[in-house]
ChimeraX commands (.cxc) that place a marker at each C-alpha (Angstrom):
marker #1 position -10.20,0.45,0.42 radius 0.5
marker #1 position -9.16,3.07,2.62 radius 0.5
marker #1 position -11.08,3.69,6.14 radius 0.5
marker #1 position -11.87,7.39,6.32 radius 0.5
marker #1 position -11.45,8.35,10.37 radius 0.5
marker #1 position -13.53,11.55,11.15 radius 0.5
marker #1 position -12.78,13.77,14.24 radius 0.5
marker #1 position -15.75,12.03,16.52 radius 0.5
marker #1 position -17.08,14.80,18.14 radius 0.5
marker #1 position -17.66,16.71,14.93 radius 0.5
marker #1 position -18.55,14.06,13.18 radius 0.5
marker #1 position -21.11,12.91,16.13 radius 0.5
marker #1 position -22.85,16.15,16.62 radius 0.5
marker #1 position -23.68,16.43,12.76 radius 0.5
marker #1 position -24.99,13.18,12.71 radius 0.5
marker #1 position -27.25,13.59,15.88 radius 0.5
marker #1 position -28.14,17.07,14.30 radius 0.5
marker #1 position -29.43,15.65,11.56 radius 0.5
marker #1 position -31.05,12.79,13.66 radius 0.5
marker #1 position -33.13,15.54,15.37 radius 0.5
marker #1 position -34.10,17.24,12.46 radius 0.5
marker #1 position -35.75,14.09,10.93 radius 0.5
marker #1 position -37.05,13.39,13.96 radius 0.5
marker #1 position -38.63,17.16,14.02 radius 0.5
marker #1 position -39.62,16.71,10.18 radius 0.5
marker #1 position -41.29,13.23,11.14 radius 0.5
marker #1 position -43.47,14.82,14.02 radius 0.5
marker #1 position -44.35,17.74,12.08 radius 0.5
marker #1 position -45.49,15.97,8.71 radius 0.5
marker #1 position -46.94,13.21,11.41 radius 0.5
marker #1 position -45.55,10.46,9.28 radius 0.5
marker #1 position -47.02,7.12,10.09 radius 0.5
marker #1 position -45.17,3.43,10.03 radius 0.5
marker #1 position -44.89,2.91,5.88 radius 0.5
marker #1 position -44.99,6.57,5.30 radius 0.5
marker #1 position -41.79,7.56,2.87 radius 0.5
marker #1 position -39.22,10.32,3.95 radius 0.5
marker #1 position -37.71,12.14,1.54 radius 0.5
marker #1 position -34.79,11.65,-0.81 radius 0.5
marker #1 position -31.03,12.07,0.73 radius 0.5
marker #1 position -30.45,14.98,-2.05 radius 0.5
marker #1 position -33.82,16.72,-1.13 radius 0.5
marker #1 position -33.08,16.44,3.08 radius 0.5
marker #1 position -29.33,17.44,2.66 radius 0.5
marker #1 position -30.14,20.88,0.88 radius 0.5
marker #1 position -33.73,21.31,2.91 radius 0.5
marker #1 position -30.73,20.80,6.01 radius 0.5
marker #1 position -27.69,22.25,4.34 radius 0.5
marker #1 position -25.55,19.27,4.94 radius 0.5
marker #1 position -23.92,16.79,2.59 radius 0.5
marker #1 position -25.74,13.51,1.12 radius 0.5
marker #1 position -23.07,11.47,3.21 radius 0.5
marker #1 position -24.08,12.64,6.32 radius 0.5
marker #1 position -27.73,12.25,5.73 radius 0.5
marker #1 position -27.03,8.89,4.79 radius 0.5
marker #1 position -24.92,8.04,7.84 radius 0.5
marker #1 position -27.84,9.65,9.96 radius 0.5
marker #1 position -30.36,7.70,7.98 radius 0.5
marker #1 position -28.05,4.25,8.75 radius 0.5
marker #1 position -28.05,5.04,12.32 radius 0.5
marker #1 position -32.04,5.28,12.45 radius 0.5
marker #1 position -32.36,2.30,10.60 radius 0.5
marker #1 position -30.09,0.03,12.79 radius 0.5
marker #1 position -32.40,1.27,15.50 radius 0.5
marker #1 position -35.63,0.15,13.66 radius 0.5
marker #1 position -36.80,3.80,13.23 radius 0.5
marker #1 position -36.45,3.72,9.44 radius 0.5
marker #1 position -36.47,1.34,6.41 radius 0.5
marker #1 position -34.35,1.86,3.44 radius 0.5
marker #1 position -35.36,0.12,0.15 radius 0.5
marker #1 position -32.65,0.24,-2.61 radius 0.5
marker #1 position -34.71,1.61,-5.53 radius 0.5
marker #1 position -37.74,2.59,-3.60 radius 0.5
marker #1 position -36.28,5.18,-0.50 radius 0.5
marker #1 position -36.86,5.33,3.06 radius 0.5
marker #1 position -39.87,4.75,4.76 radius 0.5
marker #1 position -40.76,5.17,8.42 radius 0.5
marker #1 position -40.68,1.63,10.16 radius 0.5
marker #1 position -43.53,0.13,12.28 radius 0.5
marker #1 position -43.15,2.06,14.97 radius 0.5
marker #1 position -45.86,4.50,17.32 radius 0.5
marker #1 position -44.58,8.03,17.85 radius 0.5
marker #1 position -44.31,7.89,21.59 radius 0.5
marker #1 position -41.82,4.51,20.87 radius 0.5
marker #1 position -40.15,6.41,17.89 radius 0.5
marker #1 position -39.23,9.94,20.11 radius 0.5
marker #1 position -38.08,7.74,23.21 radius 0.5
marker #1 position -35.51,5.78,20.90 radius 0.5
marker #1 position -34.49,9.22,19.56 radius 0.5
marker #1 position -34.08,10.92,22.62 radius 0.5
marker #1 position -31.90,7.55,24.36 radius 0.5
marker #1 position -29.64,7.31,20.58 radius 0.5
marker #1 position -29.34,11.34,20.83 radius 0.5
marker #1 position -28.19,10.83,24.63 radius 0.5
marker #1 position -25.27,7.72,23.80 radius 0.5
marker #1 position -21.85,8.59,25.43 radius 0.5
marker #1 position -19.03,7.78,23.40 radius 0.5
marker #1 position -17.51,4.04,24.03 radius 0.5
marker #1 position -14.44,4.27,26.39 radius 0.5
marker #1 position -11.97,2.03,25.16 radius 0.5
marker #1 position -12.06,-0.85,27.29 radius 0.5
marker #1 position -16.24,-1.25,26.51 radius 0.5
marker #1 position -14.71,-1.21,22.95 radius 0.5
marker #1 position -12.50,-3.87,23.35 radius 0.5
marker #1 position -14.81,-6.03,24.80 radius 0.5
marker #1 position -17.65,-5.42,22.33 radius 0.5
marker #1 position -14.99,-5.99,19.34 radius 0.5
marker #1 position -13.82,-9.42,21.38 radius 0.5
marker #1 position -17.13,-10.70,22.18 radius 0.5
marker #1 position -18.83,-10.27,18.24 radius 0.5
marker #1 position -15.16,-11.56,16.46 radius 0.5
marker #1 position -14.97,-15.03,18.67 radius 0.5
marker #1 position -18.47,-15.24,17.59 radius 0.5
marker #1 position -17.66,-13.68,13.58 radius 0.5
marker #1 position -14.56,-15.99,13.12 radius 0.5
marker #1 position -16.75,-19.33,13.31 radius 0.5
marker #1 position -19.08,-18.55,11.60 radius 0.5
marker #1 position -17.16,-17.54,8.80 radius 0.5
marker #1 position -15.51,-21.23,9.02 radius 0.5
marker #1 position -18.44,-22.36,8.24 radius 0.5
marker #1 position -19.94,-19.93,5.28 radius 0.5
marker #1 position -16.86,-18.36,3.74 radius 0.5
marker #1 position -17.12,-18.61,-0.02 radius 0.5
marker #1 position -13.50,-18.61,-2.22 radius 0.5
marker #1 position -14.32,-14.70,-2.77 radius 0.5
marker #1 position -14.41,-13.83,0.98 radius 0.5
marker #1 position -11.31,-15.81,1.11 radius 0.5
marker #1 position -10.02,-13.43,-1.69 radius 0.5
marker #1 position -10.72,-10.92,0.28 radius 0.5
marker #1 position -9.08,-11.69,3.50 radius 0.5
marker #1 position -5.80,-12.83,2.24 radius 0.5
marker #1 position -5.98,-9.27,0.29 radius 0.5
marker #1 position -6.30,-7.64,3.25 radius 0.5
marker #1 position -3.65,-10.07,5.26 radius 0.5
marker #1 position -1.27,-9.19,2.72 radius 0.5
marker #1 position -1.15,-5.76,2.61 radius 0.5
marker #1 position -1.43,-5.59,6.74 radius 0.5
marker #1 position 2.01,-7.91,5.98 radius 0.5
marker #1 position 4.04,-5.79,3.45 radius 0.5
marker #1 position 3.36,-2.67,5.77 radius 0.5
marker #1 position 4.20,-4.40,9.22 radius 0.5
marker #1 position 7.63,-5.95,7.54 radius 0.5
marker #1 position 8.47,-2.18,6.06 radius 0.5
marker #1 position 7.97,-0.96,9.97 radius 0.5
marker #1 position 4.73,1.18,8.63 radius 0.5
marker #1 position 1.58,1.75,10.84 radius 0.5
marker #1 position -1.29,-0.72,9.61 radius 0.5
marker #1 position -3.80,-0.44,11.72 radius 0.5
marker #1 position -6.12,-0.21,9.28 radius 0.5
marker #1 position -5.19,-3.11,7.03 radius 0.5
marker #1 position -4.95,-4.79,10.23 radius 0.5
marker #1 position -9.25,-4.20,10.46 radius 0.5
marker #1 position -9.81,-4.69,7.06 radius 0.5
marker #1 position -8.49,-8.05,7.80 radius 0.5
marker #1 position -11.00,-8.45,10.52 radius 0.5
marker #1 position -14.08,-6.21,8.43 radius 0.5
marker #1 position -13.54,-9.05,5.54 radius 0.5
marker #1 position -14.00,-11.85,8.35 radius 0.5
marker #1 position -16.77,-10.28,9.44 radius 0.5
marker #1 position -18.54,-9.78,5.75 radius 0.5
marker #1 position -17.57,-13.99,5.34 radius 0.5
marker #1 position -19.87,-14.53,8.26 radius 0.5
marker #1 position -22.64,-14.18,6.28 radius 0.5
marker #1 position -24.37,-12.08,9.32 radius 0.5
marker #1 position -25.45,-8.72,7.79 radius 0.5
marker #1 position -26.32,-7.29,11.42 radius 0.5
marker #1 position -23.02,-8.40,12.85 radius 0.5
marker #1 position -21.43,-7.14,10.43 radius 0.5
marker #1 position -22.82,-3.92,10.30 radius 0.5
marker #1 position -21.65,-3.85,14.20 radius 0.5
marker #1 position -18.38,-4.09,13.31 radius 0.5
marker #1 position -18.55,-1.11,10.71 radius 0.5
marker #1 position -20.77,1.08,13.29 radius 0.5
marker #1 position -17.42,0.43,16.04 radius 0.5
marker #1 position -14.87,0.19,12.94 radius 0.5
marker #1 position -13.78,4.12,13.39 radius 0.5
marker #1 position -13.58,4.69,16.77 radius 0.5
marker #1 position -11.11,1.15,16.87 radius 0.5
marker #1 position -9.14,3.00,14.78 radius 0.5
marker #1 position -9.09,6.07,16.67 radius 0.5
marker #1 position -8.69,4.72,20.09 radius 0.5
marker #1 position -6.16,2.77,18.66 radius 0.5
marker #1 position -4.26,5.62,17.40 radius 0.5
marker #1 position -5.05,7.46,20.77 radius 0.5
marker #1 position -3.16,4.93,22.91 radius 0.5
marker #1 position -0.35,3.77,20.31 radius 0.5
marker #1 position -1.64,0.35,20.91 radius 0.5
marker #1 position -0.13,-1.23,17.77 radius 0.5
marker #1 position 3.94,-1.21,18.22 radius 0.5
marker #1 position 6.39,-2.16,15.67 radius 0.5
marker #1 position 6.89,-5.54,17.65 radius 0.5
marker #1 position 3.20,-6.43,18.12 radius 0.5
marker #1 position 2.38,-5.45,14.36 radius 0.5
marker #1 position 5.08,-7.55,13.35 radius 0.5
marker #1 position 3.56,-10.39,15.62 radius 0.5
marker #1 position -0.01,-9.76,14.31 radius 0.5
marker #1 position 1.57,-11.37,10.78 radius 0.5
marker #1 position 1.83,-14.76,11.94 radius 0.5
marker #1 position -1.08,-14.32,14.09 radius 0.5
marker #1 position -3.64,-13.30,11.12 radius 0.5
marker #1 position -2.06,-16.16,8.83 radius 0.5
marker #1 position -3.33,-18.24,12.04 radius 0.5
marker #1 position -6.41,-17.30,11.66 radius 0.5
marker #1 position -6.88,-16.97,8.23 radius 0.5
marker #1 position -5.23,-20.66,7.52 radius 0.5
marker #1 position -8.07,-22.43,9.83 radius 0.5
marker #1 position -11.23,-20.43,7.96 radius 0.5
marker #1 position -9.25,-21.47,5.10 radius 0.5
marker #1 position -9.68,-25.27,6.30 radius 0.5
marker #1 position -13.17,-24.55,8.30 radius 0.5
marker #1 position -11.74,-25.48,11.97 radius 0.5
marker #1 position -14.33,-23.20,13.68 radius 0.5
marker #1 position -12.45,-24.72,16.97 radius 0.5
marker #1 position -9.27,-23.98,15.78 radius 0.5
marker #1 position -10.18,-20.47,14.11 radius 0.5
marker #1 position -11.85,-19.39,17.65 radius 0.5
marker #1 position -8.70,-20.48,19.81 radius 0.5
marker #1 position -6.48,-18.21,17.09 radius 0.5
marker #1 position -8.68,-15.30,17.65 radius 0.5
marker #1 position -8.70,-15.50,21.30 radius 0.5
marker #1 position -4.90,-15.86,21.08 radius 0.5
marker #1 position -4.45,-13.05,18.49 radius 0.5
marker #1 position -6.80,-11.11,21.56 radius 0.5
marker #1 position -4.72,-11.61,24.16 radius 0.5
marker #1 position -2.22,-9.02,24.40 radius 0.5
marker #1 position -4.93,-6.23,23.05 radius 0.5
marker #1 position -6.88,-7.44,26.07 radius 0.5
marker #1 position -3.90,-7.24,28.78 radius 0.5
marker #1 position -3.37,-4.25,27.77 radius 0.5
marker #1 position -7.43,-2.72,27.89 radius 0.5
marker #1 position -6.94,-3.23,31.42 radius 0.5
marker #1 position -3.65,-1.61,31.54 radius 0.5
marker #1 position -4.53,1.81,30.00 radius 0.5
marker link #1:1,2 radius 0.2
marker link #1:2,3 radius 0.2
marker link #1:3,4 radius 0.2
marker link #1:4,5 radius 0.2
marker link #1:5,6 radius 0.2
marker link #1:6,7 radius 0.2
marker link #1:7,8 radius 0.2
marker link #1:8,9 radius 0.2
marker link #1:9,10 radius 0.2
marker link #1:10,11 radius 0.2
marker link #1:11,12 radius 0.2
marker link #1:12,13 radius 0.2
marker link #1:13,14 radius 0.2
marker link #1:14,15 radius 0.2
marker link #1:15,16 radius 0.2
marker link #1:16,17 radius 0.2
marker link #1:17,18 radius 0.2
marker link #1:18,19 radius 0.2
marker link #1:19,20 radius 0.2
marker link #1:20,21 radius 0.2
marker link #1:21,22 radius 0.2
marker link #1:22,23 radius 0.2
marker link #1:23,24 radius 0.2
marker link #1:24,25 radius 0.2
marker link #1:25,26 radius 0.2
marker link #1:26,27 radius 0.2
marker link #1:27,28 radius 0.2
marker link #1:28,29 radius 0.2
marker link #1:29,30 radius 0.2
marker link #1:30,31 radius 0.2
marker link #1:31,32 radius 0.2
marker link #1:32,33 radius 0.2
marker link #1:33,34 radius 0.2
marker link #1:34,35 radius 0.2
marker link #1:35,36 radius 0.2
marker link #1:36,37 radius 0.2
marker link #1:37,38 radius 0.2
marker link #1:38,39 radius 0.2
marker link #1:39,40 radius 0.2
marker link #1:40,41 radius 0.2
marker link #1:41,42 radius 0.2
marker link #1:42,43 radius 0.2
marker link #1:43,44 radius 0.2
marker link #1:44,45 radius 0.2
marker link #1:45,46 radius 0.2
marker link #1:46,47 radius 0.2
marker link #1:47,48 radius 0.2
marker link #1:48,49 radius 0.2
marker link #1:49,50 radius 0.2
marker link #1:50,51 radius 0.2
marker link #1:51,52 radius 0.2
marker link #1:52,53 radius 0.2
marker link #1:53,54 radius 0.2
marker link #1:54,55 radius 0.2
marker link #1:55,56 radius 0.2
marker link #1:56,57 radius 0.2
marker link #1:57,58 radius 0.2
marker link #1:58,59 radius 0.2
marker link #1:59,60 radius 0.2
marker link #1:60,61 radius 0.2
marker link #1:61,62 radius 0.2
marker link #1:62,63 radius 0.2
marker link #1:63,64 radius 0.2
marker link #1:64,65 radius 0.2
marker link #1:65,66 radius 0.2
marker link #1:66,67 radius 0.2
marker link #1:67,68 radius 0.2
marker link #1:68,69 radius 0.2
marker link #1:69,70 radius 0.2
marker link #1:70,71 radius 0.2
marker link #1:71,72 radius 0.2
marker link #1:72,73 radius 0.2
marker link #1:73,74 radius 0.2
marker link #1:74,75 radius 0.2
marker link #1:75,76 radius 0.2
marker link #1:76,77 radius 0.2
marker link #1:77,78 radius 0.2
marker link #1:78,79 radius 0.2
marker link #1:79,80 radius 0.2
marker link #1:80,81 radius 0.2
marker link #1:81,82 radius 0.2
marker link #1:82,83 radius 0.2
marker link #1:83,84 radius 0.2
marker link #1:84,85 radius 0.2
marker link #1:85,86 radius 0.2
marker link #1:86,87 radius 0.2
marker link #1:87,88 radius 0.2
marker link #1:88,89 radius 0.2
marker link #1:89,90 radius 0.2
marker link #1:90,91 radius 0.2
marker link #1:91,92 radius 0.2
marker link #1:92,93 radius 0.2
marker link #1:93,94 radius 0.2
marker link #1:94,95 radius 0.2
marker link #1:95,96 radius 0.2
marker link #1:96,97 radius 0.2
marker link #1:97,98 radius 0.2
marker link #1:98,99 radius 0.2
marker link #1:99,100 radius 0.2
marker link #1:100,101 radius 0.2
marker link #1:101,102 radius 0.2
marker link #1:102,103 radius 0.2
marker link #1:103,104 radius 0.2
marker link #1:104,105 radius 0.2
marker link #1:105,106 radius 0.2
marker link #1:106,107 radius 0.2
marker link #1:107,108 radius 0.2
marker link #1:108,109 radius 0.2
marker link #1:109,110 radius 0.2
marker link #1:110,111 radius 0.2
marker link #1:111,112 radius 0.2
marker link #1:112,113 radius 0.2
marker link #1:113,114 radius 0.2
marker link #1:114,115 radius 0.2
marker link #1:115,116 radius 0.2
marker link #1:116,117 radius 0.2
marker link #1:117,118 radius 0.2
marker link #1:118,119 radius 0.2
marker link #1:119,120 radius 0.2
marker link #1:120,121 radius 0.2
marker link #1:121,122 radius 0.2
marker link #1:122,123 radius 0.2
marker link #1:123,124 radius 0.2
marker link #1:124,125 radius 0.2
marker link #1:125,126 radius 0.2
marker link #1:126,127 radius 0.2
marker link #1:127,128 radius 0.2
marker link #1:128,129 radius 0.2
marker link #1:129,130 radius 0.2
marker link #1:130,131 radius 0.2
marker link #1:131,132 radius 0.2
marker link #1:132,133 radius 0.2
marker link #1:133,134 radius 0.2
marker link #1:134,135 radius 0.2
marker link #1:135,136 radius 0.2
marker link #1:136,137 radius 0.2
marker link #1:137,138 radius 0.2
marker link #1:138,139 radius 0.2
marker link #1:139,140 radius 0.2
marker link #1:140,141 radius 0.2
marker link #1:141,142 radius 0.2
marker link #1:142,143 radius 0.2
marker link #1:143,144 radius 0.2
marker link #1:144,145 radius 0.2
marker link #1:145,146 radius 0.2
marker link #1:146,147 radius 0.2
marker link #1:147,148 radius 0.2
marker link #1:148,149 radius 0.2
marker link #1:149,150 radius 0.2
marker link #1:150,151 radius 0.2
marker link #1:151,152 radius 0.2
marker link #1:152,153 radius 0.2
marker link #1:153,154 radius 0.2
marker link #1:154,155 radius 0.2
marker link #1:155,156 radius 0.2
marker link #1:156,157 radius 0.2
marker link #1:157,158 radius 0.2
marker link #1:158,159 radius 0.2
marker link #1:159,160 radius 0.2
marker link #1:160,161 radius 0.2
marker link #1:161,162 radius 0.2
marker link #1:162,163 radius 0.2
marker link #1:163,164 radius 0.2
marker link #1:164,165 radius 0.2
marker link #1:165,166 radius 0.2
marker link #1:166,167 radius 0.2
marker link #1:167,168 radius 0.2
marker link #1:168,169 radius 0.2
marker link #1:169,170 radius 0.2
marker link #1:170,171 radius 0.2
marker link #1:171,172 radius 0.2
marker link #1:172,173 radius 0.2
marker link #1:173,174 radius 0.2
marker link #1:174,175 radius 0.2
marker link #1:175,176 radius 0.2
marker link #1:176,177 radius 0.2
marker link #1:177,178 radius 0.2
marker link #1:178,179 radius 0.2
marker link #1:179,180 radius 0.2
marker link #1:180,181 radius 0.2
marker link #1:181,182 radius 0.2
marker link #1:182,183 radius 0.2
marker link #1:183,184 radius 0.2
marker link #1:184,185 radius 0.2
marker link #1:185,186 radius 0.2
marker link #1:186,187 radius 0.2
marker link #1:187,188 radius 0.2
marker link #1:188,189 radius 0.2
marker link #1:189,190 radius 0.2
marker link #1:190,191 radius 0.2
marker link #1:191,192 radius 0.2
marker link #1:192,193 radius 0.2
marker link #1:193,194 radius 0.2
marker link #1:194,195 radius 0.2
marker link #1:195,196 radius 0.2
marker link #1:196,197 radius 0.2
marker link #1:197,198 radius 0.2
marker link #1:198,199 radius 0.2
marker link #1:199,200 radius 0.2
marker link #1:200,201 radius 0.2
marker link #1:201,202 radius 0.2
marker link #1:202,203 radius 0.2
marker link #1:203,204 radius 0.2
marker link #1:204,205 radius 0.2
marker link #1:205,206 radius 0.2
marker link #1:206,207 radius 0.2
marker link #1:207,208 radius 0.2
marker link #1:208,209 radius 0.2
marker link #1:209,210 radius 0.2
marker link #1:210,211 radius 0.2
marker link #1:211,212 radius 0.2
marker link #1:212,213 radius 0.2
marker link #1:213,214 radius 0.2
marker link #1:214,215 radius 0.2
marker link #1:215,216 radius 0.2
marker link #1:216,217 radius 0.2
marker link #1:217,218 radius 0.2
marker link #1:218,219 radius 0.2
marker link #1:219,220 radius 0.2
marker link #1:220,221 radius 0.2
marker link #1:221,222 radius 0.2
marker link #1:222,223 radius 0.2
marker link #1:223,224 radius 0.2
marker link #1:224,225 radius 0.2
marker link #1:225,226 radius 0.2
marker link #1:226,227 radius 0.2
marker link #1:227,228 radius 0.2
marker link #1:228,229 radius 0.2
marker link #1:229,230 radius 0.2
marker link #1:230,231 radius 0.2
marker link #1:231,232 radius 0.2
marker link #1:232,233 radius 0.2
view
């Protein structure tokens, strides 16, 4: 699985674009809670843009409440007055972009959280999954190779064993810009990449055994230098 980083200011201003003109389509077809929205095919060519975007825009305004995606039936319009509807708009159209420290601590705060709970509901597939991931974060930290991303895919697969759908949709929403800011800053150096190997196995080794105790302390320990240095930058 490869994480596909957009440039975030292009990428944000299409998606609020595209925000606005739902919101504009909403208000003029004066679509009540349960009403359905178009498909994604029939808004992207009605706004000239590509299905993926509409469906990124569409995720957005469903994590707010706005909408309600049904697999097999569409998107509807969620229990929600206008007035409510056009002020959440208006605040999501309005979000600054996370500076890196708010980042940091938003990532710290949901994984401490994440990693016991997936202790306690990780399934032999999620575990699969994460020594997948740990692996290939290991080959490419041993061969000196940047692996950032294997290094969240680690942490995504955590997430997806907590069993929490909203938490873990967190973690994909702030997945991107981790990677960027990341990149930005050089935070991941040969040395602390190589560390990170022993560190995930750590981690890893006490969901294996469901330690949520144990698990937590590793996280806050794998934390720790990523954290010194938030308050560095």
């Amino acid at each position: 699985m490869n994480l596909e980083v957009l440039t975030k200011k292009d990428n944000k201003e299409i998606i609020n674009t595209i925000i606005a003109q739902i919101r504009d389509y909403m208000n003029y077809k004066n679509l009540e809670p349960g009403d359905k929205l178009p498909s994604e095919r029939m808004l992207s060519d009605k706004f000239n843009v590509s299905r993926n975007s509409v469906r990124d825009a569409i995720q957005k305004l469903e994590f707010y409440g706005i909408l309600n995606s049904m697999p097999q039936s569409g998107t509807f319009v969620a229990n929600i007055g206008v007035i409510a509807m056009n002020g959440i708009i208006e605040d999501i159209l309005r979000l600054e972009e996370s500076d890196f420290k708010s980042l940091v601590e938003t990532r710290i705060l949901l994984e401490l959280k994440t990693v016991r709970l997936a202790c306690i509901r990780r399934t032999q597939d999620d575990l699969k999954k994460m020594k997948l991931a740990l692996d290939a974060y290991s080959e490419k930290a041993m061969n000196g190779e940047e692996a950032v991303q294997e290094d969240l895919l680690f942490h995504l697969a955590i997430a997806k064993a907590s069993g929490n759908s909203t938490i873990n949709t967190l973690m994909l929403i702030i997945t991107p810009e981790i990677i960027t800011n990341f990149e930005k800053y050089h935070v991941c150096d040969e040395n602390q990449a190589v560390k990170g190997i022993e560190e995930h196995l750590n981690i890893y080794n006490a969901i294996k055994d469901q330690n949520p105790t144990l698990a937590k302390q590793k996280m806050k320990e794998h934390f720790k230098s990523l954290y010194q240095y938030c308050y560095n930058v």
